[in-house]
C-alpha positions in Angstrom: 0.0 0.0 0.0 1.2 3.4 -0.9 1.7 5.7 2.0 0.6 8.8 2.6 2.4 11.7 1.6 2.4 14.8 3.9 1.3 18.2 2.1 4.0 20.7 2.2 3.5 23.4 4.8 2.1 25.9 2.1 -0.1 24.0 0.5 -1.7 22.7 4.2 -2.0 26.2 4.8 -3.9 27.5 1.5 -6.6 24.8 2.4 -7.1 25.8 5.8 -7.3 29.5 4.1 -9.6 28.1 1.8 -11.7 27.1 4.9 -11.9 30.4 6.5 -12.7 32.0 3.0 -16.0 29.7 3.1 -17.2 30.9 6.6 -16.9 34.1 5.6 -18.7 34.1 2.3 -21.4 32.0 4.0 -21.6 34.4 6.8 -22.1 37.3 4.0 -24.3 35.6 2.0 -27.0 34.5 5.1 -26.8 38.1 6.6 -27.5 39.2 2.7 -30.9 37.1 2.6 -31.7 37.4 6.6 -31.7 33.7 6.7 -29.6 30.1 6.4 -27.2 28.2 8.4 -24.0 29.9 9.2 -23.2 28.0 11.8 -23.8 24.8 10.1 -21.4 25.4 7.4 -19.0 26.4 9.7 -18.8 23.2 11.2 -17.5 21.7 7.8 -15.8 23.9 6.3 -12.6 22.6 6.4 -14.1 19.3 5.2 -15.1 21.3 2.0 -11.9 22.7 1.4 -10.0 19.3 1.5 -12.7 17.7 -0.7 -13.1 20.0 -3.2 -8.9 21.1 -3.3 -7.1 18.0 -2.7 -9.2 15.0 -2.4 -12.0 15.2 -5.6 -10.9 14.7 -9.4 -13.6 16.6 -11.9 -13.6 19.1 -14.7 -14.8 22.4 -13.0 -15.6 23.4 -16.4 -18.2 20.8 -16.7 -19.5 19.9 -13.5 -21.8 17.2 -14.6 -19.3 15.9 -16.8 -19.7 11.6 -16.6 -15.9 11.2 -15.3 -15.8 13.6 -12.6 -16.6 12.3 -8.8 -19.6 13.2 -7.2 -20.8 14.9 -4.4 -23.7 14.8 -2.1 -24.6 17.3 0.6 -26.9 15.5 2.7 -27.3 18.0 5.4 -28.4 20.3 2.1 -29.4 23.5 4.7 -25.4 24.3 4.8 -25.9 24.9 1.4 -24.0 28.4 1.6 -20.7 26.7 1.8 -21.3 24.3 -1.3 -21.8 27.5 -3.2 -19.0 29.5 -1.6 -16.8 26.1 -2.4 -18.0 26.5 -6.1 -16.8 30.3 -5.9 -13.6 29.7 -4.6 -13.4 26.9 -7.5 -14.4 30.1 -9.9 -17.7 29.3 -10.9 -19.1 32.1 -9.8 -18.2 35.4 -7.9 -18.4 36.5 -4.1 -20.6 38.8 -5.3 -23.1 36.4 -6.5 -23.0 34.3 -3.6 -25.0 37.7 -2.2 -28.5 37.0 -4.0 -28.7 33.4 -1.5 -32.5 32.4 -1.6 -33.7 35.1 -3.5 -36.7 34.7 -6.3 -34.4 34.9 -9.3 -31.6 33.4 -8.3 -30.4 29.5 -8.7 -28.5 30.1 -4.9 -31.5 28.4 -3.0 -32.2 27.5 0.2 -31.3 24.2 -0.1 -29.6 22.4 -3.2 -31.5 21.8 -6.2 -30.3 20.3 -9.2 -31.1 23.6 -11.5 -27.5 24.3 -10.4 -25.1 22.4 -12.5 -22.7 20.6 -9.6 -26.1 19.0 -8.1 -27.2 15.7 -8.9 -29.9 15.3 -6.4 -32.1 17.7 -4.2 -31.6 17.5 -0.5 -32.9 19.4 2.7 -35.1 16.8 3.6 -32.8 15.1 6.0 -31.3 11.3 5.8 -31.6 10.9 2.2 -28.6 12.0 0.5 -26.6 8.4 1.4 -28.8 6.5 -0.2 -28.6 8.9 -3.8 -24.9 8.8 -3.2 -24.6 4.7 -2.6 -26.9 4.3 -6.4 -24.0 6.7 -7.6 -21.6 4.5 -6.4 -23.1 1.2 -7.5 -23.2 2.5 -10.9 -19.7 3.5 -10.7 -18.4 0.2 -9.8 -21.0 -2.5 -11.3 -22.0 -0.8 -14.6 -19.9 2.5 -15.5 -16.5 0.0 -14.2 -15.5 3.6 -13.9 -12.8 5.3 -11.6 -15.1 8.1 -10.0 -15.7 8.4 -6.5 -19.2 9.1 -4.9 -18.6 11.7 -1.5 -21.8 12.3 0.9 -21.4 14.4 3.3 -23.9 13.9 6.3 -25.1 15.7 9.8 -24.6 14.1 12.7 -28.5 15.0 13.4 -29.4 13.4 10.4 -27.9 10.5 10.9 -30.4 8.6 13.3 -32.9 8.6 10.6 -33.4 5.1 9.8 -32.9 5.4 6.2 -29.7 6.6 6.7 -28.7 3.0 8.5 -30.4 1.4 5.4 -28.2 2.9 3.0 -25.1 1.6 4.9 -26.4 -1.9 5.1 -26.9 -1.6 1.3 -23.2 -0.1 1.0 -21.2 -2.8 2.6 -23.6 -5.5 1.4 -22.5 -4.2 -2.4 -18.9 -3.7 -1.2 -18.9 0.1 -2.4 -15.3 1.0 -2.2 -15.7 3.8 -4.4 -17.9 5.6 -1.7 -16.8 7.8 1.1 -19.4 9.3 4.0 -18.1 12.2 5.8 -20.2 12.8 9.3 -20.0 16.3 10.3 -20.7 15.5 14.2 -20.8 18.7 16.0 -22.9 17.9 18.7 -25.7 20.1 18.1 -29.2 20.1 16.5 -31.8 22.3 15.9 -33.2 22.2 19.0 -30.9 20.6 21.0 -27.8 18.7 21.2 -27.9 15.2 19.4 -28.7 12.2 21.2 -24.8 10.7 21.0 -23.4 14.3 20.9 -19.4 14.2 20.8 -19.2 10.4 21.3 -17.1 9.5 18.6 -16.5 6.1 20.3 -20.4 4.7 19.8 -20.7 6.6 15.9 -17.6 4.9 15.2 -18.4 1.2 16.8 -21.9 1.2 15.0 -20.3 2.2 11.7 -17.9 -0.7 11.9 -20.4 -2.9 12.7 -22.0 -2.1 9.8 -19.2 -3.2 7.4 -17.6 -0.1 7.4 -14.4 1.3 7.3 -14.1 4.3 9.6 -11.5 7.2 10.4 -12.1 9.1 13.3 -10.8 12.7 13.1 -10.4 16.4 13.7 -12.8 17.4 11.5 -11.1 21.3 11.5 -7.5 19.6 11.1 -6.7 19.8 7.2 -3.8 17.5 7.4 -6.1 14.4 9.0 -8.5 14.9 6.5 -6.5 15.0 3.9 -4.6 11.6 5.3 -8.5 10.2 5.6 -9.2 10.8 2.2 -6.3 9.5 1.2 -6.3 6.2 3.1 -10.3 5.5 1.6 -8.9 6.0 -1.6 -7.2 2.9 -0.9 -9.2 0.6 0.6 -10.7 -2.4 -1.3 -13.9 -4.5 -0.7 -15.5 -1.5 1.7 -17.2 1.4 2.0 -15.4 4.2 4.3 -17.0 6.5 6.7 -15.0 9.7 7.5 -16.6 10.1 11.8 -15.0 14.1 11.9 -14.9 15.7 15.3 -16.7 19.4 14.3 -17.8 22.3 16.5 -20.7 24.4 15.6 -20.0 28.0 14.5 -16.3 26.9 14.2 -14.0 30.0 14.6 -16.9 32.6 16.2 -16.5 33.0 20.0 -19.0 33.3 22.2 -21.3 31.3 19.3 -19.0 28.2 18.6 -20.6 25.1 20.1 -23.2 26.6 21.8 -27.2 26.3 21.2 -29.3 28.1 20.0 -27.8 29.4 17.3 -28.4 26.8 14.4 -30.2 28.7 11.4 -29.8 32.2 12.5 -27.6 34.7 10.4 -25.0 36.8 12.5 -27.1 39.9 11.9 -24.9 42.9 13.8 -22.3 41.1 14.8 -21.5 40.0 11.0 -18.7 42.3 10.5 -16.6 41.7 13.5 -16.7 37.7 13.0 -15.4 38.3 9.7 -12.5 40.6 10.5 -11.7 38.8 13.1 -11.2 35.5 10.3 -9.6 37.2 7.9 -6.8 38.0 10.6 -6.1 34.5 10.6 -6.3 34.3 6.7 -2.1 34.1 5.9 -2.1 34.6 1.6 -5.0 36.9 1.3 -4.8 36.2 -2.8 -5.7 34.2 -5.3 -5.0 30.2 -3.3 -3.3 28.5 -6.8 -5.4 25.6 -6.2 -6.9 24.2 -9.3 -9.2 20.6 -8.8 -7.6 18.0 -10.1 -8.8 16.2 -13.4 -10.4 12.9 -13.7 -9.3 10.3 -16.2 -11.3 10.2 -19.0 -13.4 6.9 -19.5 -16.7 7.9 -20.0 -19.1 9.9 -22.5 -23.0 10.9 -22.0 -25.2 8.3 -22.4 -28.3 9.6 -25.2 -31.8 8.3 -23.9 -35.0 9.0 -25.4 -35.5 6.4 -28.2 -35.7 2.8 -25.8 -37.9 0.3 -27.4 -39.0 -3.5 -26.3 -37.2 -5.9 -28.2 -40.5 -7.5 -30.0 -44.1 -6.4 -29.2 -46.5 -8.2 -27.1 -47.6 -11.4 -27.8 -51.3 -12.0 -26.3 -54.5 -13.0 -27.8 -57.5 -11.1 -27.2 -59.3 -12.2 -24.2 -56.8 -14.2 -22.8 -56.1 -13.5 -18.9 -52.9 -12.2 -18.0 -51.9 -9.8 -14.8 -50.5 -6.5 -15.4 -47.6 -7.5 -13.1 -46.7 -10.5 -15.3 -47.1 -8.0 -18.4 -44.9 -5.7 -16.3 -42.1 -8.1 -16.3 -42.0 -9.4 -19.4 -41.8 -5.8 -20.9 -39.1 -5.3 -18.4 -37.2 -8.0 -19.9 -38.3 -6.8 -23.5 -36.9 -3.6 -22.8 -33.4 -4.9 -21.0 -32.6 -6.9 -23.8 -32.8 -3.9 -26.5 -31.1 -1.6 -23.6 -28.0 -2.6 -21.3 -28.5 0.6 -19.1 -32.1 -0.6 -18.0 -32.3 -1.1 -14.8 -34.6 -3.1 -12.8 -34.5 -2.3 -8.7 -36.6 -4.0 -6.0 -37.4 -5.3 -2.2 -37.7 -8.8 -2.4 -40.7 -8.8 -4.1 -39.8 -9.5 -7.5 -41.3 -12.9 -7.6 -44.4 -11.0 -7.2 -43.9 -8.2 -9.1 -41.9 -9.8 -11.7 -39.0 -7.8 -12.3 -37.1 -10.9 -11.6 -38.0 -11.4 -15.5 -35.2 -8.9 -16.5 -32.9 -10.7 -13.7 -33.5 -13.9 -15.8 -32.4 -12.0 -18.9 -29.0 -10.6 -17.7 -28.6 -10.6 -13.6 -26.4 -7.5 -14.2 -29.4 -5.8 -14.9 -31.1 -6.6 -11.9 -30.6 -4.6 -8.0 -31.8 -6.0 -5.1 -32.7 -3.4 -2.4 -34.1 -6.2 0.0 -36.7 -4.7 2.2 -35.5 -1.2 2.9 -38.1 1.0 0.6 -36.9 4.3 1.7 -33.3 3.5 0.6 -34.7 1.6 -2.7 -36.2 4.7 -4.1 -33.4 6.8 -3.0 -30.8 4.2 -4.6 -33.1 4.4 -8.2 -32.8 8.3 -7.9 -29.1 7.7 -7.2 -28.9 5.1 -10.0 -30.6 7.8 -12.6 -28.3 10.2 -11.8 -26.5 12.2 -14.9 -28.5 9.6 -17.1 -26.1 6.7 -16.6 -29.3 4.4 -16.2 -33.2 4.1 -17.1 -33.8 2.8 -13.4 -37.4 0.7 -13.0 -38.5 0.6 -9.4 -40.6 -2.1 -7.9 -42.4 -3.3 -4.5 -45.9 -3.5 -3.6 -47.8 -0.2 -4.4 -48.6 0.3 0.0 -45.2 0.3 0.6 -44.3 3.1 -1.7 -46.3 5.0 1.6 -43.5 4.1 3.5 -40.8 6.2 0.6 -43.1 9.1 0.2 -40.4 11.7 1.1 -37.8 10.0 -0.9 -40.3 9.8 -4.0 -41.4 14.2 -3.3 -37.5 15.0 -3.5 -36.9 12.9 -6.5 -39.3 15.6 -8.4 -37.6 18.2 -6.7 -34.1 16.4 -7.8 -35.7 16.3 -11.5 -35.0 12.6 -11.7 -36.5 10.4 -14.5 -36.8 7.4 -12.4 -39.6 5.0 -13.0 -41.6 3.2 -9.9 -44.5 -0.2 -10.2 -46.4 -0.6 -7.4 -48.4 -4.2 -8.2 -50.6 -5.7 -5.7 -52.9 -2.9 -5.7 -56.7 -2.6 -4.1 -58.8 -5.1 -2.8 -58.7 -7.0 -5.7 -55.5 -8.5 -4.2 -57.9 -11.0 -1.6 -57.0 -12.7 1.1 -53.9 -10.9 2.1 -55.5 -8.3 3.9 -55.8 -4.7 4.2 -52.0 -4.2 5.0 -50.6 -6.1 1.5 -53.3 -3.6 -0.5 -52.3 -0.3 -2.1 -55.2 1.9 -1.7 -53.7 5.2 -1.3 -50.7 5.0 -4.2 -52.9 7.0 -6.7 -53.3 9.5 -4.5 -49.6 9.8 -3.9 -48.3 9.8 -7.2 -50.8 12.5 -8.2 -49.7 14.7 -6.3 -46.3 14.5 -7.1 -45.4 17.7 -9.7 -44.7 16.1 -13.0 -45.2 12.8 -12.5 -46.6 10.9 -15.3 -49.3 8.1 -14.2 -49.9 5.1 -15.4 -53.0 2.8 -14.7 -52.9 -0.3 -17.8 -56.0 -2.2 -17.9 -54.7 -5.6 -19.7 -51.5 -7.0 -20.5 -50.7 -5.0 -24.1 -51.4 -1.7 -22.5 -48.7 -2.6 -19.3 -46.2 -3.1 -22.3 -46.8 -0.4 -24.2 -46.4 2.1 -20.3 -43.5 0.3 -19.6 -41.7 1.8 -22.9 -43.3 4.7 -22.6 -42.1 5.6 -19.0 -39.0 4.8 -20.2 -38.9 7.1 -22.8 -40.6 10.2 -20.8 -38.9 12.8 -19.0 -39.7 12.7 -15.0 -41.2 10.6 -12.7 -43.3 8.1 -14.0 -45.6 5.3 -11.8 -47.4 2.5 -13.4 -49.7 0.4 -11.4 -50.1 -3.1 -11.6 -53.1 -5.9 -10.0 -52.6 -9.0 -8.8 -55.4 -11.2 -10.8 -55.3 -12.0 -14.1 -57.6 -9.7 -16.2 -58.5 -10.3 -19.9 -56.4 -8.9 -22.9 -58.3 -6.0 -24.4 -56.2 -5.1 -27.4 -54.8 -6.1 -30.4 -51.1 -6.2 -29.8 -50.3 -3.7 -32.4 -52.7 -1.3 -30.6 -51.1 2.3 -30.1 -50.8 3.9 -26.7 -50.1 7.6 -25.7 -49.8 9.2 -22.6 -52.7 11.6 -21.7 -54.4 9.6 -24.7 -57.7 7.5 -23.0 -59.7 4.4 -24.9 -62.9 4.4 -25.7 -63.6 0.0 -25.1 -67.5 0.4 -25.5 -69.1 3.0 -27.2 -72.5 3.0 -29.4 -75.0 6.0 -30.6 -77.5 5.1 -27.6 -74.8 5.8 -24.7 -76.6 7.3 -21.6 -73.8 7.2 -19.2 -69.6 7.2 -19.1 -68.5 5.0 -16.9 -64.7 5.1 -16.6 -63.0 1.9 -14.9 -59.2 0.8 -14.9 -58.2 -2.8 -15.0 -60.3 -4.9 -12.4 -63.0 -2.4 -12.6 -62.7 -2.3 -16.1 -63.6 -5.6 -16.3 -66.8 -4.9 -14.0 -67.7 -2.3 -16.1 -67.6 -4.4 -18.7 -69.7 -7.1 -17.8 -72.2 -4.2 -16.1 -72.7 -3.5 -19.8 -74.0 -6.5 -20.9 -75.7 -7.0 -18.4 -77.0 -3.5 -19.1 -77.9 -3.4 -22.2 -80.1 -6.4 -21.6 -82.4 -4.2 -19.9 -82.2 -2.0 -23.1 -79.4 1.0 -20.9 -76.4 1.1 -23.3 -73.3 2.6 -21.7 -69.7 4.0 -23.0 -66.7 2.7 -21.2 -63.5 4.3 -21.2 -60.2 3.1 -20.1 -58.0 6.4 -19.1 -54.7 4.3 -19.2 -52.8 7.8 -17.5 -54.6 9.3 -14.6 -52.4 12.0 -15.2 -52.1 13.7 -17.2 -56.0 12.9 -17.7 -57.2 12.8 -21.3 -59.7 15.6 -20.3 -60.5 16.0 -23.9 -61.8 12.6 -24.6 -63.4 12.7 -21.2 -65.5 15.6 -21.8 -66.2 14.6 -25.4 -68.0 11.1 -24.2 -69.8 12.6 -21.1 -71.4 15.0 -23.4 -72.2 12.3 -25.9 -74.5 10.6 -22.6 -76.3 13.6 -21.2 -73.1 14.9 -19.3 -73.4 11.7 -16.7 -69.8 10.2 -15.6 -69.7 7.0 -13.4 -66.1 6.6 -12.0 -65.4 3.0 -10.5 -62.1 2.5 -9.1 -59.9 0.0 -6.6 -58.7 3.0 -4.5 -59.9 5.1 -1.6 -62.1 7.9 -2.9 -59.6 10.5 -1.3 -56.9 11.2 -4.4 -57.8 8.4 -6.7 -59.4 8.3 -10.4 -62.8 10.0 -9.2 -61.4 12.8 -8.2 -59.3 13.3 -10.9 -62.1 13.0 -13.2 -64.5 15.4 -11.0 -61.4 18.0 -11.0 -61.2 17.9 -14.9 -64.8 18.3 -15.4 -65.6 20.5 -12.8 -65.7 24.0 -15.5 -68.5 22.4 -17.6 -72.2 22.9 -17.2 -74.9 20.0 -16.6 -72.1 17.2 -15.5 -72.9 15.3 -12.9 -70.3 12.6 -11.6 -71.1 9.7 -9.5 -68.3 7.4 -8.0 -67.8 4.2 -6.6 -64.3 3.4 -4.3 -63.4 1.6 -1.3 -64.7 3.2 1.2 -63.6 2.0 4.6 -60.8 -0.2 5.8 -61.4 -3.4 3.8 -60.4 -7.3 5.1 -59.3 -10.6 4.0 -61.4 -12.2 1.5 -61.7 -13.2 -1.8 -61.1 -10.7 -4.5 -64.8 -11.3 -5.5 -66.0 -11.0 -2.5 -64.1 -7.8 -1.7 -65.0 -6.2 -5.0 -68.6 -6.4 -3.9 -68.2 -6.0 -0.2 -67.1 -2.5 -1.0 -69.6 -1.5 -3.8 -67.4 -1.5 -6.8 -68.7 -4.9 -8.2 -70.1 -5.2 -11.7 -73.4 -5.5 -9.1 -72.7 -2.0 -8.3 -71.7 -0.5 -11.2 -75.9 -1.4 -12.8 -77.1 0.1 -9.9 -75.2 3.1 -10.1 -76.0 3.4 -14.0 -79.6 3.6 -12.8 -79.8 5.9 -10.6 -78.0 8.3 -12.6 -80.5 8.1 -14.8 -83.3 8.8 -12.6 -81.6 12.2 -11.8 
């Protein structure tokens, strides 16, 4: 092993200059907006100026360049320093650093990925490890690249539990090319930490974790720069960085004390800065320039991905949507080395295991960890060096929530299938059944949803979601439901199908999948009784096909009947309520699970909670007596 060579005196010097050049354009930049983390970046600011000036390789010219290594800022509210670090690197000026937070600058709160040296959005605490271990997992399994993935982390954050997921996931994966930095200076927001300065505990649990770990003076340049050095050696593990911080580093009467975390310095501004610059030694330009990487990589172009050979059904055969879902999977893999397939232990169920069975290289096991799987795919999508597909149950995507509203934020194009969803699933009970996932995904901002009805249609929104821009989630049911369309049928997104239509239509009833199917037998059943009724199948609940929507209702006397496997809160009805709501003499009735449902079988459940083909004839009716 190569030892480490001690900077010269100079050089150790210009970094910890570089250091007290960060507090003091974080310190200017906070007072400037009235508001941020002064103290907070204090704490790590000799951390950033060893990263960023001795330890990191990458092209400051072109910060997402493929080759350069990456770097997280978990604890995203000390996003002052990252940006005074990218001054002192020369992408921007002191003075901009002065429009922090404000409407039209880039300089936000916390870091978004509309500045170019950002990968993912973070602020919401715990999550960044998890982004940087899908870095680093694409680094070593699939780029068989030489960049390294940094993530620097709070201590406060670092009780979260996903934070403890995403180092089980990193020593299970033996991510060498991945270096945590803790920044443990005792105090929270409120409070000091629960393990405050007890380097002894962070560091035992670390190692027991698979980790390799260096405890250090996190305001010492020279240990840090022997830390990073020594991880840059070390095979077969993951390393954790534990440094030893203070609060408000280098301000007396604030350092280490509470009570001071996301306050500017307000008055006293001007004497904490004098009185750093004092101990500022070469008060010119520092002569450090980043080192380069080695170049081994180019930008990967997405945007044309196709399966390998279309679907193969015949029309009213039964097939589930999550057995479609896998098969397109491995469709898609096979045309596409840079797909992706991620899961919890589910993918006998969800049948991602498909694209396992084509190449395992193409295949990541999360195990059952949700809140690091979606932040791993977000990590994984990173600078477009995959087309990651995401799968568990569609309930336990409730349990990711905040990693999935940061991943818009982080303007990923990750893709997420939640299968077992609604009632329709039986006997495993109200925990196993996604009720709620509709709901979730709508909300998200520019995320594209997808709800197939047969097996050709779970194709076809497989290639499409992996082909559109953002966040994209395709639901798929347990049962087997009956093929619909002709294979070579064309799908859009925000493009609805008409299934049943005829010149005496008196109501639009719009189901998806299982209630598709109930809709569909409510017609006959229907029409026997001389009631003819229009069927639509929305395949995106959003964007909604409001077009075709409105064009149908008006068709039958502006009556819409909405029957869906989904609470009522967030779900299809509402959706279609919402779209139609500007348009005179509508009237929209709708059927959904109302209640906590139970075991039982599908059947059963369907009619137990009034969205049965039963239900939907009843329904029918009395919307036409009004």
């Amino acid at each position: 092993m190569a030892e480490y060579h001690k900077l010269d005196a100079g050089r150790l010097q210009a970094l910890k200059d570089i250091a007290n050049r960060l507090r003091i354009h974080s310190i200017r930049a906070t007072n400037a907006s009235n508001s941020g983390h002064p103290t907070s970046c204090c704490s790590i600011a000799e951390v950033m100026s060893t990263l960023f000036f001795y330890a990191m390789k990458y092209n400051a010219e072109k910060p997402r360049d493929p080759n350069n290594d990456r770097f997280i800022l978990s604890k995203g509210h000390a996003a002052p320093v990252l940006y005074a670090t990218w001054a002192e690197v020369g992408l921007y000026s002191a003075q901009e650093l002065l429009n922090l937070r404000k409407l039209d600058s880039d300089l936000e709160g916390h870091p978004t990925p509309r500045l170019p040296f950002v990968d993912v959005a973070t602020g919401s605490l715990g999550q960044g490890l998890s982004c940087a271990a899908g870095m680093a997992y694409v680094g070593k399994y699939i780029d068989h690249a030489s960049y390294r993935v940094y993530c620097l982390l709070g201590d406060g954050e670092s009780v979260e539990g996903s934070v403890w997921e995403a180092l089980h996931f990193s020593s299970h994966y033996q991510l060498d090319n991945l270096v945590a930095v803790f920044d443990i200076n005792r105090l929270g927001q409120s409070e000091p930490t629960s393990l405050q300065h007890r380097m002894d505990v962070y560091d035992q649990r670390l190692k027991a974790f698979g980790w390799n770990t260096y405890v250090v003076d996190g305001h010492d340049v020279e240990s840090l720069c022997k830390a990073f050095y020594e991880a840059s050696l070390v095979k077969g593990r993951p390393t954790c960085i534990l440094a030893k911080t203070f609060k408000g580093k280098g301000l007396p009467g604030i350092e280490d004390l509470d009570n001071w975390h996301g306050k500017p310095l307000g008055e006293k501004a001007d004497e904490y800065i004098a009185l750093i610059e004092k101990q500022i030694v070469n008060v010119g330009p520092h002569g450090f320039t980043p080192s380069l990487p080695t170049e081994e990589l180019s930008n990967i172009p997405f945007g044309n991905l196709h399966l390998s050979e279309a679907p193969g059904y015949k029309l009213g055969e039964k097939v589930a949507t999550r057995l479609a879902y896998g098969t397109a999977l491995a469709k898609l893999g096979k045309n596409n080395k840079r797909v992706l397939a991620l899961d919890g232990d589910t993918k006998n169920s969800t049948f991602s295991i498909k694209l396992k069975e084509v190449d395992p290289k193409q295949h990541l096991e999360c195990f059952i960890a949700e809140q690091n799987l979606v932040g791993v795919a977000i990590g994984c999508a990173a600078r477009n060096r995959t087309v990651t597909f995401t799968s568990t149950f569609a309930c336990f995507f409730s349990r990711a929530f905040d990693q999935l509203r940061m991943g818009a934020i982080s303007q990923t194009d990750a893709n997420f299938c939640g299968s077992h969803a609604g009632i329709s699933i039986g006997e495993d009970g109200p925990s196993q059944m996604g009720l709620e996932d509709l709901a979730m995904f709508r909300a998200i901002p520019g995320c594209t949803v997808f709800y197939p009805s047969d097996a050709v249609s779970t194709e076809r929104a497989v290639e499409l979601a992996a082909n559109a821009k953002g966040l994209c989630y395709i639901r798929t049911s347990r049962p087997n439901s009956s093929v619909l369309y002709g294979n070579g049928e064309e799908f859009q997104i925000g493009k609805a199908k008409v299934v049943r239509e005829s010149a005496r239509d008196q109501v639009t009833v719009v189901g998806a999948c299982v209630t598709l199917e109930e809709a569909l037998k409510a017609a006959a059943q229907l029409e026997a009784d001389g009631i003819s009724i229009r069927v639509l199948d929305l395949f995106t609940i959003k964007p909604l096909d409001t077009s075709t929507l409105i064009f149908s209702a008006r068709k039958t006397g502006g009556r819409i009947l909405v029957v869906e496997d989904h609470y009522p809160e967030g779900g299809i009805g509402e959706a279609v309520a919402g779209a139609v709501a500007g348009e005179r003499d509508f009237v929209v009735k709708r059927l959904a699970v109302s209640g906590i449902p139970r075991s039982g079988k599908p059947e059963e459940l369907l009619d137990l909670f009034g969205i049965s083909c039963r239900h939907i004839v009843n329904a029918v009716k009395e919307l036409l007596k009004l």
